[in-house]
TORTOR-326734 format. One record per residue (C-alpha): x, z, y. Coordinates in pm, whole numbers, plus 50000, padded with zeros to 5 digits. Layout:
residues N
XZY...
//
This chain:
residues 497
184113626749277185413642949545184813678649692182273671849948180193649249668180213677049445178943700449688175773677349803175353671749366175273704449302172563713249628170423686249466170033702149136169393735049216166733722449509165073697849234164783727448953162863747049269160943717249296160353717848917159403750748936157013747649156155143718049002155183735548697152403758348822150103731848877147733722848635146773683748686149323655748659149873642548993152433621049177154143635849430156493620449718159733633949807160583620750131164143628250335164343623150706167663619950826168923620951217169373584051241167503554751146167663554950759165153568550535165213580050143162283583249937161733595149574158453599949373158273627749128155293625448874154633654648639151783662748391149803694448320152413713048170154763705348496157173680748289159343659148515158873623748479161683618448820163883630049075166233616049354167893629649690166343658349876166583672350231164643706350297161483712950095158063711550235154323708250066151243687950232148373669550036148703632149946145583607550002143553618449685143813655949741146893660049562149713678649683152923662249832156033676149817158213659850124161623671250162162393667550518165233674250802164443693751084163273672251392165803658151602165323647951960166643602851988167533585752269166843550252285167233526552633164463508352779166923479352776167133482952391163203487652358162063460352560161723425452367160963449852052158683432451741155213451951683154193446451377150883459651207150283478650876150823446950666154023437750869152423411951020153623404351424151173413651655153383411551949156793415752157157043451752351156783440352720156803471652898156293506252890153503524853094154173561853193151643584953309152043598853679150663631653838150463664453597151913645853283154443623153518157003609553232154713613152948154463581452825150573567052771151123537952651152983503452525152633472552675152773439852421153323404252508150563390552231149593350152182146243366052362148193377552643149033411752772147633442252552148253482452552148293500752287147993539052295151433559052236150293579551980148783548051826152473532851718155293546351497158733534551475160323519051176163363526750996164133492851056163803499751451160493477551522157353495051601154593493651353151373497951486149303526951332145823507351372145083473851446141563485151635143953503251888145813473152061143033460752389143293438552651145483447752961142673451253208143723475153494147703474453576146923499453852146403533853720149633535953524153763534253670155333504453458159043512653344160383475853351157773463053615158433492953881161663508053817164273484953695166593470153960164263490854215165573513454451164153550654363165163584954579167103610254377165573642854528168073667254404170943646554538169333633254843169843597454832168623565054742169773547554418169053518154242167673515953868169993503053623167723513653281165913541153178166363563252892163383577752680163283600852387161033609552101161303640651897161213635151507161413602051349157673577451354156233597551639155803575851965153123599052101156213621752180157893595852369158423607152692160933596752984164093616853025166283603053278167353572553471170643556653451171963550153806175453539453671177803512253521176293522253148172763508553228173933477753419176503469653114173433470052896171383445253054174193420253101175023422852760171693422952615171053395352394175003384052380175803418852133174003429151844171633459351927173663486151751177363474451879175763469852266174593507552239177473520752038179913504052333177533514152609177863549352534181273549352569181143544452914180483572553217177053584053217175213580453575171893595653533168973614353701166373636253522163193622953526162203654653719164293645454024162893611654067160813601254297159173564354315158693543954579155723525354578154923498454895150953493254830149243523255010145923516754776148313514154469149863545954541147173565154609145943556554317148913564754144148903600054292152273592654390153283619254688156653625954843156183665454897159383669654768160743651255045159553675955320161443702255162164483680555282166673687955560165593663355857169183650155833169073639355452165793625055497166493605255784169863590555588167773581655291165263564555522168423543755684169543532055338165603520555194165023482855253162183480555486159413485555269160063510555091161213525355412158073521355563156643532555260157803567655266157783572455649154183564855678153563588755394154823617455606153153644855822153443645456208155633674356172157913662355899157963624656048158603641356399161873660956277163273632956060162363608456383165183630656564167583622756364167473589156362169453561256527167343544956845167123514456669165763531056320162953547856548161563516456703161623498556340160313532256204157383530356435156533492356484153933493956189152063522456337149233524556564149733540156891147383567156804149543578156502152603575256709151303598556972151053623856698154093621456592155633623656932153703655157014155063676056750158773659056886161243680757125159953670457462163793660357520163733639457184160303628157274161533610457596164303597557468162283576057265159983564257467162623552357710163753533457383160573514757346158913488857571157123504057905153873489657773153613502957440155433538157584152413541257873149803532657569151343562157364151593582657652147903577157713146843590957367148623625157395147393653957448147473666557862150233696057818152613674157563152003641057799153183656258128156293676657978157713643757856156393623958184158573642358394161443639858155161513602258161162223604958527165803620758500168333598758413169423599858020172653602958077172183633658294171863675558165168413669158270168263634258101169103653057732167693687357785164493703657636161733722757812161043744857521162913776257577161123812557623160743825557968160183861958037159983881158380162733903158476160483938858402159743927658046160353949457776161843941457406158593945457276157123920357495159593898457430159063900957070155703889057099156393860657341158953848357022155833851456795153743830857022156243802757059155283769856925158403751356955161043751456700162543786056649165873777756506166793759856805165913796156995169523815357045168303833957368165243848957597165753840458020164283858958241162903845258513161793861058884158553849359022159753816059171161343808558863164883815858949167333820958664168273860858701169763865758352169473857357964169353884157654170633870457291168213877057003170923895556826171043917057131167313916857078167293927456734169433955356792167563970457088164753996057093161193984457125161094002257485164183986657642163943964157943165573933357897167283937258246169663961058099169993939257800170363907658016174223891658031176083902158429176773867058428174713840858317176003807258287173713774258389174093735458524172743714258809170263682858663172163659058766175173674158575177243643358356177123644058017180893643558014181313676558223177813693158013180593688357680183473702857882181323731558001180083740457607183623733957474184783757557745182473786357687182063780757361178333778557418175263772257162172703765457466173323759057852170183768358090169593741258364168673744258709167513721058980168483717659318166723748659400167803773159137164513768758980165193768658532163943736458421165003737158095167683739857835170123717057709171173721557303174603725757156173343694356892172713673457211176023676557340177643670956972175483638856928176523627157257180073634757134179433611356800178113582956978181883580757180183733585256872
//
C-alpha cells in the first residue's frame, strides 16, 4: 500500500470510531446511512446498523460527517463533501433520459425553460419530449443521477406543455440565434449554453451561467452524437473558451406580443454610446434589427438614427408609421433631421413633415432648401445666441434652458439686434469668468465664420486650418444662421476615404 492509501486508511478509522462513538449514545438499534458525495459523478454509500448498546454491525468509506433523520424517525448519519458548483452544456443535456422513481422512462429532455425578468437565468423548468407529447416538469421537481440521467422526484409533477409563451426556451430561442453582448457591444451568435447546479441531485439550483460564443460550443454540437458524452466534453474543454455571462446578455426577441410578455427590455442598450448601438443595429439581420429599434425611445432611436448609414435609416424606418417617425425626427439635430428626409421619398418626407410639431417642422423646412453639399446643407441651427450686453450669469442660464444636445455646445455667440455675428465666448472661458462679467470682454477679437454656400471641401480646409471644433455660418447678409460641427466635417471626410 502505498503512502497516499495509507493516509486515506488511516482517516477512515479514526472518522468511523467518531462515528462509533457517537452511535454508542443512542439507545435503540437503528440503521443508519453513510453516504459520500464526491465532486464528480460517482457516489459511495455504506449502511451502519448498531443495537442498543451502540455495537457496530458495519462500516465503509466516509467523507465529512453529518447527522439528519431517516424515514422512520431515526437518525442518519451521511458523510458528505462540501458542495461543489458543475458545469454541464446544454449540448450535453439536451436528448437526456428522464426516468421516474422506479427507473422507468418517462421521457427525452427537449429543452430547457429559463425564467426572465427579476429571476432572468434561473431556470423554472425542464422540457420532456414524452409518447404524450411535450411536458414540463418543475426544476426543483428533478434530480440528477450518478449515472447522469435525470430522475424525476414525482411522477404527479410532469403536465402538459400548455403555454410556450411566458418562459425564454434555451434550445428553442438561443441556439444558433444571434444575441447582443452588452458589455462588449456587439452582436454574436449562440453556439451552446452552459448551466450549473450547486451540489450533486439538486436541479432546482440550476441556473444559467454563460453563453459560449466560440469554437468550443460549435465543436460540441458537430460532434454530438459521433463521441461518447464524456470524451466530447473532456476534448471540448480543451479548446479556447468564448463566453458571455449570462448577466451581459441580452435576447432578441421578433414578436412584439411575445416579448412583452416576456418582459424582455433593452434598457441596457440606451446606456450605449449612439455609435455602438448603431453598429450593432448594422450587423442584426432584419428582424431582429427591427426588433430592437422599434423597442427604443424617440430620444435614444433619434441619436442612434445619426449615426447610421442613409441606407440603414430608410430600412430602419420603413416599418414605422409616419406618426412615430415624426417623433423620432423631432428629437433629431435639425441638420441630421434634414438630411434624412432628403434621403427618403418627397411623399412620405411631406407626410412626416406634416405630423411635427410647428417649431421642429419649420427649422428643418428651411434646411432642406440649402444644398447638402453646402456649410448650410450640413450645419445645425441649435447653437446658443446671446446679445452683445449679456452678462456670464445670463449666459449661464440661457445654457440651462437649452434643449438641444449640450455636448455638441463648445461656445456662446453673441449676436446684435439684426442678428449679425459680433463675437463668440468659449465655455471654458465661461467657467472661469465671474458671474458679473460681460461677455463682450470675454468675446474672441476675431471671430471666425463661413458663407452658406461655402463647399464642403473648403468647410474641411477651413477646420483643419484653424484647428476648429465648430464654425459659425453666415448668409449673404452677415446674418448667423447656424453652426456647422467638427463631426460633420469628419463624416464628410470618411465618406471620401
Amino acid at each position: 500500500m502505498g503512502l497516499k492509501s495509507a493516509s486515506r486508511a488511516s482517516a477512515t478509522l479514526l472518522e468511523v470510531s467518531f462515528l462509533k462513538a457517537i452511535v454508542s449514545s443512542l439507545c435503540l438499534k437503528r440503521k443508519f446511512e453513510i453516504r459520500s458525495s464526491a465532486a464528480g459523478r460517482t457516489n459511495k454509500s455504506l449502511s451502519i446498523d448498531c443495537d442498543q448498546r451502540g455495537s457496530w454491525l458495519g462500516a465503509g468509506p466516509s467523507g465529512r460527517v453529518g447527522v439528519g433523520q431517516n424515514r422512520c424517525g431515526g437518525n442518519k448519519l451521511i458523510l458528505m463533501q462540501p458542495r461543489t458548483s458543475a458545469r454541464v452544456s446544454l449540448t450535453a443535456l439536451l436528448g437526456t433520459p428522464v426516468t421516474d422513481a422506479q427507473g422507468h422512462l418517462r421521457g427525452r429532455l427537449k429543452d430547457i425553460a429559463v425564467a426572465t425578468g427579476p429571476d432572468a437565468g434561473k431556470v423554472a423548468g425542464l422540457v420532456l419530449k414524452t409518447s404524450a407529447g411535450l411536458c414540463i416538469v418543475p426544476s426543483e421537481e428533478v434530480m440528477e443521477t450518478p449515472a447522469g440521467t435525470l430522475e424525476l422526484r414525482t411522477a404527479g409533477a410532469l403536465v402538459p406543455l400548455k403555454d410556450e409563451g411566458n418562459f425564454l426556451f434555451l434550445e428553442q430561442d438561443l441556439m444558433d440565434r444571434q444575441i447582443i453582448d452588452i458589455h462588449g457591444r456587439k452582436v454574436v451568435r449562440v453556439n451552446d449554453v452552459d448551466l450549473e447546479w450547486m451540489g450533486r441531485g439538486a436541479a432546482h439550483l440550476l441556473h444559467v451561467a454563460e453563453v459560449e460564443v466560440g469554437t468550443r460550443g460549435a465543436f460540441r454540437r458537430i460532434f454530438k452524437g459521433v463521441l461518447p458524452r464524456t470524451l466530447l466534453e473532456s476534448l471540448s474543454r480543451r479548446l479556447g473558451a468564448s463566453t458571455i455571462p449570462w448577466k451581459f446578455v441580452d435576447v432578441i426577441e421578433v414578436d412584439p406580443a411575445r416579448r412583452v410578455k416576456l418582459r424582455i427590455e433593452y434598457e441596457r442598450l440606451a446606456e450605449m454610446h449612439p455609435s455602438d448601438l448603431a453598429e450593432i443595429l448594422e450587423d442584426l439581420a432584419p428582424a431582429e434589427r427591427e426588433a430592437v429599434f422599434t423597442s427604443l425611445d424617440e430620444e435614444v432611436a433619434a441619436e442612434t438614427l445619426e449615426e447610421v448609414d442613409p441606407k440603414l435609416q430608410k430600412a430602419l424606418l420603413e416599418k414605422l408609421d409616419e406618426e412615430r417617425i415624426a417623433d423620432i425626427v423631432e428629437e433629431m439635430d435639425p441638420g441630421a433631421a434634414a438630411d434624412l428626409l432628403a434621403e427618403l421619398p418627397e411623399e412620405q418626407s411631406d407626410a412626416i413633415l406634416e405630423e411635427m410639431e410647428p417649431e421642429e417642422r419649420h427649422e428643418v423646412e428651411e434646411l432642406l432648401e440649402f444644398d447638402e453639399n453646402s456649410a448650410a446643407g450640413c450645419m445645425t441651427t441649435d447653437f446658443v445666441p446671446l446679445r452683445t450686453e449679456a452678462t456670464v450669469a445670463q449666459a449661464v442660464l440661457a445654457l440651462r434652458a437649452y434643449d438641444g444636445d449640450p455636448e455638441s455646445v463648445t461656445e456662446v455667440y453673441l449676436l446684435d439686434d439684426k442678428r449679425m455675428l459680433r463675437g463668440a465666448v468659449s465655455l471654458a472661458r465661461l467657467v472661469m469668468a465671474q458671474p458679473e462679467t460681460r461677455l463682450a470682454v470675454l468675446a474672441e477679437p476675431r471671430v471666425l465664420c463661413c458663407p452658406a454656400d461655402m463647399r464642403q471641401n473648403d468647410l474641411a480646409e477651413m477646420f483643419d486650418k484653424y484647428n476648429l471644433h465648430a464654425l459659425p455660418v453666415v448668409d449673404e447678409a452677415g446674418r448667423m444662421v447656424g453652426v456647422v460641427q467638427a463631426d460633420h466635417v469628419i463624416c464628410f471626410l470618411r465618406e471620401k476615404l
